[in-house]
C-alpha positions in Angstrom: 219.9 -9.1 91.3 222.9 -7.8 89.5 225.6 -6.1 91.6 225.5 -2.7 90.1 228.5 -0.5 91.5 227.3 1.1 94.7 224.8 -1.6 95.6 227.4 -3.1 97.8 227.8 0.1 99.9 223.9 0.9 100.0 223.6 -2.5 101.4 226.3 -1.4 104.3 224.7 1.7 104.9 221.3 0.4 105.0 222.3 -2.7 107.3 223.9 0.3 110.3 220.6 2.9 109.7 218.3 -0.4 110.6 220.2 -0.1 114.4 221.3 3.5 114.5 218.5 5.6 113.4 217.3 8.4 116.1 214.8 5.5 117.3 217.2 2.8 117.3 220.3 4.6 118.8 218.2 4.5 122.3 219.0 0.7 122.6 223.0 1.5 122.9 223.0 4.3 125.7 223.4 2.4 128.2 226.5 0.9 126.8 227.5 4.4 127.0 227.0 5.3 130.1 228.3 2.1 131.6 231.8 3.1 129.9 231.5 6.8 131.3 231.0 5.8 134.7 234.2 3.8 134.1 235.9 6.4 132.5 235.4 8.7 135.8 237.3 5.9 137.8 240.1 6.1 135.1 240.7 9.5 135.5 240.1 10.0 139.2 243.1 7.7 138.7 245.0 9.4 136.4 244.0 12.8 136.0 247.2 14.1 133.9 246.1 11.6 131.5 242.9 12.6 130.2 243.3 11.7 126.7 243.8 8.5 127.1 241.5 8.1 129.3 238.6 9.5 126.8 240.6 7.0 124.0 240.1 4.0 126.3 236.4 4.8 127.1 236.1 5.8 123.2 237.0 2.2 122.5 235.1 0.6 125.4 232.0 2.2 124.2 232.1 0.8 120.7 233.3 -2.3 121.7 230.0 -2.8 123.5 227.5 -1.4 120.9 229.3 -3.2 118.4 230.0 -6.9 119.9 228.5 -6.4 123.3 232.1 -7.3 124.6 233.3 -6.1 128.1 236.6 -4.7 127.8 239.2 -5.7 130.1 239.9 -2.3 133.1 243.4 -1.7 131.0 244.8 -2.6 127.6 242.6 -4.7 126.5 243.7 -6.7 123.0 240.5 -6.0 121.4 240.6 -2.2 121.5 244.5 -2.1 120.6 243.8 -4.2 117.7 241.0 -1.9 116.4 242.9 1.3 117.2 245.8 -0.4 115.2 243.1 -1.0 112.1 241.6 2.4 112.5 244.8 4.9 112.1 245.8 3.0 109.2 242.9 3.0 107.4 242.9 7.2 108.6 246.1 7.4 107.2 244.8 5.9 103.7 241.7 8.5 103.7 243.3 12.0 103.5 242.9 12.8 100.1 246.1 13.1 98.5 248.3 11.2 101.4 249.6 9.2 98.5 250.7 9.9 95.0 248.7 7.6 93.4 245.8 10.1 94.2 246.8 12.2 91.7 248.0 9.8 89.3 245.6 7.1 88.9 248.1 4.9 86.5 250.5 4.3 89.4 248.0 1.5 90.5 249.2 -0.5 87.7 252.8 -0.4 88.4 254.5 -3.4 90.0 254.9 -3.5 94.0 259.1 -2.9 93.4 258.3 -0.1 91.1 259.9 3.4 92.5 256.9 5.6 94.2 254.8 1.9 94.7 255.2 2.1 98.3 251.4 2.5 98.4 251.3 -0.5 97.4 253.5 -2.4 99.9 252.0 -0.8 102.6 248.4 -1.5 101.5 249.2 -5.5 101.5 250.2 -4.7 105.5 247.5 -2.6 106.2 245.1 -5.2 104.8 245.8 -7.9 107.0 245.7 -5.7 109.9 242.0 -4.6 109.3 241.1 -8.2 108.3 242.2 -8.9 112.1 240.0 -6.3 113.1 237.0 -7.5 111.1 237.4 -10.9 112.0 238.5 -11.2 115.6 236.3 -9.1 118.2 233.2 -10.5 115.7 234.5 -14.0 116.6 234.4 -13.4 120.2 230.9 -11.9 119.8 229.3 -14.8 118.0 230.6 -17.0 120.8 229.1 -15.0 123.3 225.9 -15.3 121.9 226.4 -19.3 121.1 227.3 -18.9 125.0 224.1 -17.3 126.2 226.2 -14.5 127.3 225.9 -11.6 125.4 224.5 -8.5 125.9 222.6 -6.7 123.3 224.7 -5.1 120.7 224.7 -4.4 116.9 226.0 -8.0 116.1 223.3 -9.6 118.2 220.4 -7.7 117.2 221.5 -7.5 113.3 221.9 -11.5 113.7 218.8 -11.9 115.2 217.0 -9.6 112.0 218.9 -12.3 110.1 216.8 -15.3 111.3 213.9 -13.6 111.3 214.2 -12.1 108.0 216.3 -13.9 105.6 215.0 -12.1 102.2 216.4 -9.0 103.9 220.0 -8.9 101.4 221.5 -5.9 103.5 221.7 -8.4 106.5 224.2 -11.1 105.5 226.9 -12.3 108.0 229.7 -10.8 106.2 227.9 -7.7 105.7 227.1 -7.1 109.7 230.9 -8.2 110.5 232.3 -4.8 108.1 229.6 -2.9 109.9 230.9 -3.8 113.3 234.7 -3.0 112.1 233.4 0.4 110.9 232.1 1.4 113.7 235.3 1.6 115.4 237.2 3.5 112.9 234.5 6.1 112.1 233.8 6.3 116.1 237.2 6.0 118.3 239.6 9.0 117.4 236.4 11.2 116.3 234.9 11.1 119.9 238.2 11.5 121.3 238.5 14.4 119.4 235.1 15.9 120.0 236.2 15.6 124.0 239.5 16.9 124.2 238.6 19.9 121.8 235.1 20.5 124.4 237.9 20.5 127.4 240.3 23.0 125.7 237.3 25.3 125.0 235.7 25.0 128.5 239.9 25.8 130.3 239.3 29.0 128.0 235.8 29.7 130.0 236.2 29.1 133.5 232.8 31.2 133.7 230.6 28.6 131.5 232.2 25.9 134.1 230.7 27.4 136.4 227.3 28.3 134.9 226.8 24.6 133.7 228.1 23.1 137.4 225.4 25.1 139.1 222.1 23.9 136.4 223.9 20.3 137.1 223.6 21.0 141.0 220.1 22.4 140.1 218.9 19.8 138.5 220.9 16.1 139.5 219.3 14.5 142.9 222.7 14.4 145.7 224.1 10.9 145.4 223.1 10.8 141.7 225.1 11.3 138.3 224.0 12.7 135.2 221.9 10.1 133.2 220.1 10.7 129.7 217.0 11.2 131.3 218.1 14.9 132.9 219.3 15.7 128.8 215.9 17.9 128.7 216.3 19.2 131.7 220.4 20.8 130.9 220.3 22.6 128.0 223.6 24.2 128.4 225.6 21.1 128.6 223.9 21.0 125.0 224.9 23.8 124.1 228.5 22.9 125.4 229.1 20.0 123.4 227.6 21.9 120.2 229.8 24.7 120.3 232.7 22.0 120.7 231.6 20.2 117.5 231.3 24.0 115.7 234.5 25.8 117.2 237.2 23.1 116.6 235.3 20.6 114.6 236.5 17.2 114.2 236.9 16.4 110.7 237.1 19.9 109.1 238.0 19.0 105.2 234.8 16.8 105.2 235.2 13.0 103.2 235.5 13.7 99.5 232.3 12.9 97.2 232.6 11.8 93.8 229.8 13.8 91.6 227.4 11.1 89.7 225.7 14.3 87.5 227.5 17.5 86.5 226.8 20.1 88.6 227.1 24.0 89.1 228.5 26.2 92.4 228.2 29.9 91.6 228.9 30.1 88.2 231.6 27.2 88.0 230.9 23.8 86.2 231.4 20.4 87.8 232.0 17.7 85.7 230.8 14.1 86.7 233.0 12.5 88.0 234.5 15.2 89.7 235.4 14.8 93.8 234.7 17.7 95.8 236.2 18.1 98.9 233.3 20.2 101.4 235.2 22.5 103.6 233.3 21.9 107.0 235.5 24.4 108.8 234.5 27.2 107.0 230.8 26.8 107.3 231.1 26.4 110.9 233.1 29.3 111.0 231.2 31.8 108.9 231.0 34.7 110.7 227.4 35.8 109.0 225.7 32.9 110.9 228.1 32.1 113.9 230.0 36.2 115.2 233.1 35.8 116.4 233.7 32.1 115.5 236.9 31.8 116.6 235.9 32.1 120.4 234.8 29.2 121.9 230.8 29.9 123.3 228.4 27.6 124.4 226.1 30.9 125.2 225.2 31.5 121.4 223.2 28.6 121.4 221.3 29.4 124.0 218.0 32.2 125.0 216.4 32.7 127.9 217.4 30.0 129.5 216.9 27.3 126.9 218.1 26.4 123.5 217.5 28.8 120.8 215.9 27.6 117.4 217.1 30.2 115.6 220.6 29.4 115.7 221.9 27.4 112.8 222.8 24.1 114.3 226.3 23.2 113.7 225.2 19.4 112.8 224.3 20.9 109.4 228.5 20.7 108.3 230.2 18.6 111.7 228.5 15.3 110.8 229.3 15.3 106.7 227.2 15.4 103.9 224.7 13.9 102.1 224.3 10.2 101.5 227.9 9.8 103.6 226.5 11.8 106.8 227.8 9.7 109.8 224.9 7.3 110.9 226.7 7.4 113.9 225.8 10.4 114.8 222.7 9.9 117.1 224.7 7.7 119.3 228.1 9.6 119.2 226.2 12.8 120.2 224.8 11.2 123.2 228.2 9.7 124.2 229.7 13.0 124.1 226.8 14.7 125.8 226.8 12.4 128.7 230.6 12.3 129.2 231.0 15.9 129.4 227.8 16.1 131.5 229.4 14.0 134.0 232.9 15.6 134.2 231.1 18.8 135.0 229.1 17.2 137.4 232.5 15.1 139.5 235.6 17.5 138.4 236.5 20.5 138.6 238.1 21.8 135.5 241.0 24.5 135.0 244.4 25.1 133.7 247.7 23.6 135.1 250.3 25.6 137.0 253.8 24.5 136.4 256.1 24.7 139.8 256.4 28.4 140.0 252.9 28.4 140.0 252.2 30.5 137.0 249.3 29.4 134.9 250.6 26.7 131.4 248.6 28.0 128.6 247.1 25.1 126.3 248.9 25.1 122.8 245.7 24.1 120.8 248.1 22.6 118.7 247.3 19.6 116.6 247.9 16.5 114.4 247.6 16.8 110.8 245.4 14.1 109.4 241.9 13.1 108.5 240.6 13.3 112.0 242.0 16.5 114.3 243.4 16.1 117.2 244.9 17.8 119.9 247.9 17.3 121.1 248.3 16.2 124.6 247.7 19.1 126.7 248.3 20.0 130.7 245.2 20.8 132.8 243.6 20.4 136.1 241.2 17.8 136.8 239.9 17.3 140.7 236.7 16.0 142.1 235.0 18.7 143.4 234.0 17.1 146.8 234.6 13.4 148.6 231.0 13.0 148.0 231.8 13.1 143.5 234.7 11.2 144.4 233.0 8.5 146.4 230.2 8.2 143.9 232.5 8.0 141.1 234.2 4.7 142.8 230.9 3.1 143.5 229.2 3.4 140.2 232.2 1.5 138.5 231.3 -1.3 136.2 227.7 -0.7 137.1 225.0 -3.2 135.9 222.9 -0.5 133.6 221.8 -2.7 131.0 
């Protein structure tokens, strides 16, 4: 069959829904939870350094979906070559980070050429994501050559392989840019999604409080949250989706390029034309969300449970259209069970400095595709011997 332009990305998009679709995303929660556990020990640790904590457990996470590889306890070369691939290729997706954004011709001029430095930089930038395609998907195939491995998107898109061969969306080099994707569409957006739910949840000691006791309610003593009590906590739901609407994580939304001219109230479109969606502002309309500017996790909720009738903030946080994340089955569950179990180990409030007056977070944040906070002060301790103890004994846990 002819290679007409987009059947190259429709064959990427259609080889991650086969393993991430609401059905299929079940398979990976385990590796989830196995690198939340381990993320409590991290910060029982170090509990000034939250953030990198959630960036470590970030790249843990998808370094078992996508490989099945167990990362080593601290700077493990795998995840620091990925996050090394991922912030560059960031840095090349904001729309107009470069001039030749607006002036298409540059990419004709030679590399020496003044305003070129695109150019230069994308020769460097490409070798370090061809390291991160090729090496962590090495040491997956020999794991499973090995016996070894542990089920993951490699393995099981491998297997579909062998079994089906006609299937063109399954190839080898097709499965290894999957894998590679994963990471940059999954690391800095979850750490993101985390760090934003903590800033929100300082700013509400009383929904602390209200989701700590439902957690007490409802998780057996000697237990931790696990997927199975999601039903049963429909505030901690409603926690992580007021995060994803109140400081959402990529708020000027991936830019689409229009195949058909279109109309928006009155203006034309031309094909051809990229739109830009403005994810912050629907998430922010005031008409559907009051006061949107205050961080609530009670607006989603009535009675007691989650209310229907509130416009679900997945509708704008995720993207758009045929680029929606089909990550997002798995990335919500790895933020739901993370924050579930901080609320359930730690208690969570804001840092006093050595007069003891309270430090006020900034909310202040880095400029780029993704939005992150910048490091921020707060006060994170187990809430009994009992949390921490459990904590240390459900490290590196066998959940799979």
């Amino acid at each position: 069959m002819e290679n007409v332009p987009g059947d190259n990305w429709r064959k990427h998009r259609r080889a991650m829904h086969l393993s991430f679709h609401p059905t299929a995303a079940v398979q990976f929660k385990p590796h989830s939870l196995r690198a939340c556990r381990n993320f409590l020990n991290r910060l029982l640790d170090k509990p000034n350094d939250m953030v990198a904590a959630f960036r470590y457990m970030a790249g843990e996470t998808i370094m078992s979906v996508a490989y099945g590889l167990n990362v080593q306890p601290k700077d493990d070369p795998y995840i620091a070559m990925a996050e090394q691939g991922a912030h560059t290729l960031e840095a090349a997706a904001i729309p107009g980070a470069f001039l030749v954004d607006d002036l298409p011709i540059l990419k004709y001029v030679p590399d020496w050429f003044p305003g070129a430095g695109f150019k230069r930089k994308a020769q460097e930038w490409k070798k370090i994501a061809r390291r991160m395609i090729e090496k962590p998907f090495e040491a997956a195939l020999h794991n499973i050559v090995a016996g070894a491995a542990i089920p993951s998107f490699v393995s099981t898109s491998l297997q579909k392989v062998q079994e089906d061969s006609k299937d063109d969306c399954l190839t080898e080099e097709i499965i290894q840019d999957v894998a590679a994707t994963l990471y940059v569409a999954g690391s800095d957006t979850t750490v993101s999604a985390l760090s934003w739910c903590i800033l929100g949840l300082l700013e509400r000691p009383d929904a602390v409080k209200k989701a700590q006791a439902d957690i007490d309610r409802v998780i057996k003593p000697g237990h931790l949250p696990d997927f199975d009590d999601e039903p049963s906590l429909p505030y901690i739901t409603a926690i992580v989706k007021e995060a994803l609407r109140w400081n959402d994580v990529v708020p000027i939304s991936i830019p689409h390029r229009l195949d058909v001219e279109d109309e928006y109230k009155g203006y034309r479109l031309p094909a051809g034309a990229v739109v830009v969606p403005n994810a912050w502002a629907m998430l922010h309309d005031e008409t559907i969300y009051p006061d949107p500017f205050t961080f609530n996790p009670d607006r989603f909720m009535k009675d007691g449970q989650l209310n229907p009738d509130v416009r679900d903030p997945e509708h704008a946080c995720w993207g758009f259209g045929r680029r929606i994340c089909l990550g997002r089955y798995m990335a919500f569950s790895s933020v739901w069970i993370n924050v579930a179990s901080i609320l359930a180990t730690f208690d969570i409030s804001k840092a006093v400095d050595m007069d003891g007056k309270v430090i006020e977070p900034s909310h202040e944040y880095t400029s780029s595709l993704v939005r992150l906070p910048l490091p921020f002060k707060c006060s994170m301790t187990p809430r009994s011997k009992q949390a921490e103890a459990l904590i240390r004994s459900s490290t590196n846990e066998d959940v799979f």
